[in-house]
C-alpha positions in Angstrom: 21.3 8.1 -13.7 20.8 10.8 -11.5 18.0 13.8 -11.4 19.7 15.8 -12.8 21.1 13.9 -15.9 17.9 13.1 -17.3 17.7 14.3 -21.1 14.4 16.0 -21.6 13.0 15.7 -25.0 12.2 19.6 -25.8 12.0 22.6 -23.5 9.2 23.2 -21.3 6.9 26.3 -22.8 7.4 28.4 -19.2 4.3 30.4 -20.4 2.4 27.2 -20.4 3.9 25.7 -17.2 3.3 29.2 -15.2 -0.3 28.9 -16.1 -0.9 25.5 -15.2 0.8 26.2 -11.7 -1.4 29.9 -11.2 -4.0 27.7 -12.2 -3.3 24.9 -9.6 -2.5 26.9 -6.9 -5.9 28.7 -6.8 -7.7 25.6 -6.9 -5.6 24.1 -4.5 -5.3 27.3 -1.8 -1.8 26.8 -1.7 0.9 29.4 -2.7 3.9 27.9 -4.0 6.7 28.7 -1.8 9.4 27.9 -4.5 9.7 26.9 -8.3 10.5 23.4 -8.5 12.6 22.4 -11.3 11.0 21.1 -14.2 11.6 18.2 -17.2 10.0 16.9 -20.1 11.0 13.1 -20.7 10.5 11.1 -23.3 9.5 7.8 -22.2 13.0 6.3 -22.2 14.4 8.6 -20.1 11.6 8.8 -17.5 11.9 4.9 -17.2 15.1 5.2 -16.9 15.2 7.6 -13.7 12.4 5.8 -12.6 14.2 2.1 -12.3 17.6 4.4 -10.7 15.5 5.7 -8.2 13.7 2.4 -7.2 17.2 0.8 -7.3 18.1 3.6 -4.9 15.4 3.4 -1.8 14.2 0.1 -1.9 16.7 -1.5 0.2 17.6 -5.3 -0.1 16.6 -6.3 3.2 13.0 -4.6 2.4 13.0 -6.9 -0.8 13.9 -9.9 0.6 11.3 -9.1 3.4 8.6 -8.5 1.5 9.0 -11.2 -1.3 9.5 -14.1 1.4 6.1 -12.6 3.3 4.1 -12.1 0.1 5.1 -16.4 -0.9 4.7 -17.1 2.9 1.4 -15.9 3.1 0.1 -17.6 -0.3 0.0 -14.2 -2.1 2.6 -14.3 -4.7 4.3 -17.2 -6.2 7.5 -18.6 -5.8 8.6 -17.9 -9.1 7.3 -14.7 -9.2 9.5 -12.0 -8.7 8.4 -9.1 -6.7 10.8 -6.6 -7.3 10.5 -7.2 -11.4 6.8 -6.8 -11.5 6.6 -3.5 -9.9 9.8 -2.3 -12.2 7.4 -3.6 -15.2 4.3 -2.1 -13.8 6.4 1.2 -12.6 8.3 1.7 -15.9 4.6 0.6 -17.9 2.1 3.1 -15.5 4.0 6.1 -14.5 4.3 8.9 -16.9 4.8 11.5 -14.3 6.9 11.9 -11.2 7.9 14.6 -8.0 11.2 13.8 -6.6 10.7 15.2 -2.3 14.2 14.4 -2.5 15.5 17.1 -5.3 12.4 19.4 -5.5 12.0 18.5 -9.1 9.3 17.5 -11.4 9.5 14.9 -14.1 6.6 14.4 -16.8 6.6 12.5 -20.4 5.8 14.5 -23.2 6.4 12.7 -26.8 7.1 15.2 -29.3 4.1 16.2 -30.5 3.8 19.1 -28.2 2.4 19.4 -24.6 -1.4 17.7 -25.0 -4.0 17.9 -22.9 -2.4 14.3 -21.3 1.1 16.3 -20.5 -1.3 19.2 -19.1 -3.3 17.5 -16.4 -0.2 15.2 -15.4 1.9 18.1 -14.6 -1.1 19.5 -12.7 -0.9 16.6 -10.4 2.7 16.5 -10.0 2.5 20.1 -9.4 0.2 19.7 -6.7 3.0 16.9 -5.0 5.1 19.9 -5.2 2.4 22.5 -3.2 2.0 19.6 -1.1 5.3 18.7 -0.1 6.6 22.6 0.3 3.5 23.4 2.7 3.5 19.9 4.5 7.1 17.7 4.2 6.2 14.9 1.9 8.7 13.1 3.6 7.0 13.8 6.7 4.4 12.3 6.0 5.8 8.9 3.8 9.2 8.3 5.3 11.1 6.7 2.7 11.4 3.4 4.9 8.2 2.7 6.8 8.2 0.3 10.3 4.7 -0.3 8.9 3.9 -0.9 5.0 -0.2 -0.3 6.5 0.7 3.3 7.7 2.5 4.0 4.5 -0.7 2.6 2.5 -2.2 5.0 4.3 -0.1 8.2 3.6 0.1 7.6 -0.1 -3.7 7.4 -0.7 -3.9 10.7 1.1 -1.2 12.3 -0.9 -2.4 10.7 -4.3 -6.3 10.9 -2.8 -5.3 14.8 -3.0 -3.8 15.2 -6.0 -6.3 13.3 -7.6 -8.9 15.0 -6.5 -7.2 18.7 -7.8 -6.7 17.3 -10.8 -10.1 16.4 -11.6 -11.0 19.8 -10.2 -8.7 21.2 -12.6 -9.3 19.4 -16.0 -12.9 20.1 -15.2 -12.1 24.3 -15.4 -9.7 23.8 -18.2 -10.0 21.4 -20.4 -12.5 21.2 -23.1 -15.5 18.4 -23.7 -13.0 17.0 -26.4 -10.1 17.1 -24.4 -11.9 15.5 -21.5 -13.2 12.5 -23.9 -9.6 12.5 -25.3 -8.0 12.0 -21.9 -11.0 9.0 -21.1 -10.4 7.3 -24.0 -6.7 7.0 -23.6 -7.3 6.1 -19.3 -10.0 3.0 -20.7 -7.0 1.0 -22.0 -4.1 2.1 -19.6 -4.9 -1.1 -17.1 -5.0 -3.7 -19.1 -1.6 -5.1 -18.2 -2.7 -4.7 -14.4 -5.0 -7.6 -15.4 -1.6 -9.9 -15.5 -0.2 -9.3 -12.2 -0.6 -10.3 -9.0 -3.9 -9.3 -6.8 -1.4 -8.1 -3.9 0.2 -6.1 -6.3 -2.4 -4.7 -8.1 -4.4 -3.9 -5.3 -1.8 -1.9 -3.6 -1.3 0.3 -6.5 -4.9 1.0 -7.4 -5.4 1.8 -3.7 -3.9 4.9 -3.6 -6.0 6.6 -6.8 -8.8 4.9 -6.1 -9.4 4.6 -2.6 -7.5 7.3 -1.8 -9.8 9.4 -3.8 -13.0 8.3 -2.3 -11.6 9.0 1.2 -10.2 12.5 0.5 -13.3 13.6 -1.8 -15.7 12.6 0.9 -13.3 14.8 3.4 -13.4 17.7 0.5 -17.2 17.2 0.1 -18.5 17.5 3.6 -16.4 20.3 4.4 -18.5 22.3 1.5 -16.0 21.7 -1.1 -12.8 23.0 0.6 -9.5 22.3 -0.2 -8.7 23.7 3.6 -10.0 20.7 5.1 -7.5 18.5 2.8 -5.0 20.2 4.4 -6.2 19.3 7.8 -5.9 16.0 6.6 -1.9 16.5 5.5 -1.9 18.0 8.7 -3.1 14.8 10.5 -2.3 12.0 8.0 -4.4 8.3 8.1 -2.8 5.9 10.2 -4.2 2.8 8.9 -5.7 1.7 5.4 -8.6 0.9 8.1 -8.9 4.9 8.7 -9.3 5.3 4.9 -11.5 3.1 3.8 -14.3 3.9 6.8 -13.5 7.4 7.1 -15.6 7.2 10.2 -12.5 5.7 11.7 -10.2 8.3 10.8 -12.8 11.5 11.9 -13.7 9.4 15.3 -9.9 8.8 15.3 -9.9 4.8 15.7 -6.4 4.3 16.3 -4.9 0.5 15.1 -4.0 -1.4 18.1 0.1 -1.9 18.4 0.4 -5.5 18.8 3.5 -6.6 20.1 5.3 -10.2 18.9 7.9 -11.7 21.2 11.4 -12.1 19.3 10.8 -16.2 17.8 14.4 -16.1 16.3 15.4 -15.9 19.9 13.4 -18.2 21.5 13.5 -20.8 18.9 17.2 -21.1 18.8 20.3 -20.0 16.5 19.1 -22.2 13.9 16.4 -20.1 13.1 16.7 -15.9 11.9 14.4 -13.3 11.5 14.0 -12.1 8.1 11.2 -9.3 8.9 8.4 -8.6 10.8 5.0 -5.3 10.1 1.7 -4.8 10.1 -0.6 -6.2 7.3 -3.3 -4.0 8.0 -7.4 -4.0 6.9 -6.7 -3.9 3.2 -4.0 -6.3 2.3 -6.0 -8.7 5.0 -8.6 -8.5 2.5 -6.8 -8.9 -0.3 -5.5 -12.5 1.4 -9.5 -13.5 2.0 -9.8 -12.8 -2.0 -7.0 -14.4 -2.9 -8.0 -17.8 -1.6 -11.5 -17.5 -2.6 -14.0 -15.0 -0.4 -15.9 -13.1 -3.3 -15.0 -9.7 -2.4 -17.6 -8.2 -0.7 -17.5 -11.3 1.7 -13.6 -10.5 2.1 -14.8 -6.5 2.4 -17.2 -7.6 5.2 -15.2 -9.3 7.2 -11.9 -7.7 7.7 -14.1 -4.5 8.6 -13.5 -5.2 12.0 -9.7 -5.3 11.8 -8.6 -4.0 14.8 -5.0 -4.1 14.3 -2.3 -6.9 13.5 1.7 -8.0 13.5 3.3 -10.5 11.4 6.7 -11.7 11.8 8.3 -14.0 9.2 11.4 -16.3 10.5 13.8 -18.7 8.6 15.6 -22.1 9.3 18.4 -23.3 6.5 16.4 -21.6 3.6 12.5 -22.3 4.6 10.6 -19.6 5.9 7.6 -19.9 8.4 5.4 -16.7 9.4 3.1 -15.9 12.2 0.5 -13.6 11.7 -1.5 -12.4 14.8 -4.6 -10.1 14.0 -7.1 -8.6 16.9 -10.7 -7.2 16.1 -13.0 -5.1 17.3 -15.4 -7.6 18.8 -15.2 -11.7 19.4 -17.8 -12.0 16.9 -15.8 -10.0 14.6 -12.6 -12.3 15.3 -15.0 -15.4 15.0 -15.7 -14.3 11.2 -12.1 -14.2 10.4 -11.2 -17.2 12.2 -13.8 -18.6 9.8 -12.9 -17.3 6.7 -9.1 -17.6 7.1 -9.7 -21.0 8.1 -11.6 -21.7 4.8 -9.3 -20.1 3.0 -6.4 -22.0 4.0 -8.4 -25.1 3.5 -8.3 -24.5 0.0 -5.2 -22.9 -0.1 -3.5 -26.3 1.0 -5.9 -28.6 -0.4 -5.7 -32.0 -0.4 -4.5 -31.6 3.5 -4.6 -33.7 6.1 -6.9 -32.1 8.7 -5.3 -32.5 12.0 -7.6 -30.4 14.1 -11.0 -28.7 12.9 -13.1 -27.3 15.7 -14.7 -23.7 16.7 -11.4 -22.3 18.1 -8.6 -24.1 16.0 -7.8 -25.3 13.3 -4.7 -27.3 11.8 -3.5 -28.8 8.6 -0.5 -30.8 7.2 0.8 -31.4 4.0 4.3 -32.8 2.7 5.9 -29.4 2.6 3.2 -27.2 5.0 1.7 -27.0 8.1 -0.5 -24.5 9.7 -2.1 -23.8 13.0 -5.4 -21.6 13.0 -6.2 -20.3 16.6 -9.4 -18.7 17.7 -8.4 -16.5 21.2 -11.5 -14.0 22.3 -10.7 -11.4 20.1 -7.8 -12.4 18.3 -7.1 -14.5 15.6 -3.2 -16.1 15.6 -2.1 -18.3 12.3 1.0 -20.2 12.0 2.4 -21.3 8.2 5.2 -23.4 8.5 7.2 -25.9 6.3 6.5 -28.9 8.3 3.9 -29.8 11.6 7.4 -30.2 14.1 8.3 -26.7 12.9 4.7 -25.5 13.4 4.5 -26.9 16.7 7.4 -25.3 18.1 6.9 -22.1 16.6 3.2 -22.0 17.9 5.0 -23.6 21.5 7.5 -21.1 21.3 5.1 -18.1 21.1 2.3 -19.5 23.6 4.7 -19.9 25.8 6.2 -16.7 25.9 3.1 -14.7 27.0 2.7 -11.7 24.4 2.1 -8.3 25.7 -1.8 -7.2 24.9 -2.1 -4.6 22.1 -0.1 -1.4 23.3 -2.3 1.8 23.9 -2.5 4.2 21.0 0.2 6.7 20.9 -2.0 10.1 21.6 -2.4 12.0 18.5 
């Protein structure tokens, strides 16, 4: 179904809509360069655009990637599938939408008018629009990201933002009731993010939340300007690292570009590469909680993330992945090495425990092998299906002699 065959479920009230944007683009300091076309949905139709465009930019090799990483890395399980849980949570969370690609806004509305829910959600999709007409949306999340970290990154900025008008704007126009009305109906929208996986649930909250924190404290210490925002669209986040410290992002700590030698190549024509990115401070974490650091432990730790690759490769169906991560001090690295190691441990327990020592670590099972390694101030893991594969994997990239972490790019 395309944009612009979605069935709206009543007319906007233009009166109404004009308001809300006057009303936004004051707050926001932003005049809108163009009207963006505008729908009311009911929830049908919005799900149904929704799913059409997911089908549309999500590309196969990006889902095949990213579900064969996720069950690689111990964070989803084989039987789940990715791609259906974020159509469930998608078609289940959203209830409003800016298209960069048409210029259009999509919002639901049931039929009982346009509420004080309706209001505020097309205030935040009408600040997407200010957004993406002063600063190229686009520009700053491409549609198909080298680095799923980066593009963290740029959507808790854009959301960060629009969050943050949005609360600016409910608090001028909105009423006590309608305020309580709107909290009310927000205390039971995540119960079904309860069910999913912490990868998944983590990645979607981090944008609101996290986001929010990191643009607020911008908006904040700049006296409560919206101008400084725009600085920040000016210059997006390169890193969920730069985010959640925002240190990092004024002091402009750059993530260091690791480079991984090709292992499909080196390893033979038995073997492919499936995909290869950057994992990045938070979803490190999230692999810490997931095999049982409490989270501030997990929080702690992966602080010091410095920068990281993965690359995942495959042999007649079974997938291995190499994940090397570098940090900002040995003792930093140490910490990880430590905690990864544990995690593992119980990740693959009962294992047989081929090497445990204060640089290495390495564990068999019947259908797994890993290899922990403890380098100055990196940290490289192997997860393979058996030890042979392992070993010539861990061989394979040892022997090739990595390039250190590339410079920064300047700014």
């Amino acid at each position: 179904m395309s944009a612009q065959s979605v069935p709206a479920v009543a007319t906007p009230d233009v009166t109404a809509l004009r308001s809300i944007e006057d009303q936004v683009a004051r707050i926001r300091g932003l005049e809108p360069l163009a009207a963006p076309s505008v729908q009311l949905l009911d929830h049908q139709s919005l799900r149904s655009f929704l799913v059409d465009q997911f089908e549309r930019s999500y590309l196969p090799s990006e889902r095949e990637s990213d579900q064969k990483q996720l069950v690689a890395l111990g964070l989803l399980e084989p039987t789940q599938d990715l791609v259906q849980i974020e159509l469930n949570l998608l078609t289940d969370q959203v209830v409003g939408v800016y298209d960069s690609d048409v210029k259009s806004l999509f919002v639901v509305a049931d039929h009982s008018g346009f509420g004080p829910a309706e209001r505020i959600t097309y205030a935040h999709e009408f600040s997407h629009a200010l957004q993406d007409q002063h600063f190229d949306l686009n520009r700053i999340a491409p549609k198909h990201p080298e680095s799923n970290d980066r593009s963290l990154a740029a959507h808790a900025l854009i959301e960060g933002d629009a969050i943050l008008l949005q609360t600016v704007w409910a608090q001028r126009n909105l009423s006590q009731d309608e305020l309580q009305q709107l909290a009310h109906a927000a205390a039971g929208s995540d119960d079904s993010l309860t069910q999913v996986p912490l990868i998944v649930r983590s990645e979607l909250l981090f944008p609101y939340v996290d986001g929010f924190s990191f643009v607020r404290q911008i908006y904040r210490q700049a006296g409560d300007s919206f101008a400084a925002v725009d600085g920040l669209l000016a210059k997006p986040p390169e890193s969920t690292a730069q985010v959640l410290h925002v240190d990092k992002y004024r002091n402009q700590v750059h993530p260091a570009a690791l480079a991984l030698p090709d292992l499909a190549a080196l390893l033979g024509s038995e073997w492919r590469t499936v995909g290869s990115g950057v994992l990045g401070e938070l979803d490190t974490r999230v692999l810490l909680e997931q095999w049982g650091s409490p989270h501030t432990e997990a929080a702690r730790v992966t602080s010091g993330w410095s920068g990281d690759r993965w690359q995942l490769v495959e042999k007649a169906g079974r997938s291995a992945i190499v994940l090397k991560s570098t940090w900002e001090t040995p003792a930093a690295a140490a910490d990880f090495f430590d905690a990864y190691g544990g995690g593992l441990r119980r990740r693959f327990d009962p294992a047989q425990v081929e090497e445990s020592s204060d640089d290495r670590q390495a564990l068999t099972t019947p259908d797994a092998a890993t290899d922990l390694r403890l380098q100055g101030s990196d940290v490289l893991a192997v997860i393979a299906f058996d030890r042979e594969s392992a070993n010539t994997i861990m061989g394979a990239f040892t022997s090739s002699a990595p390039s250190a972490p590339s410079p920064p790019s300047a700014p």
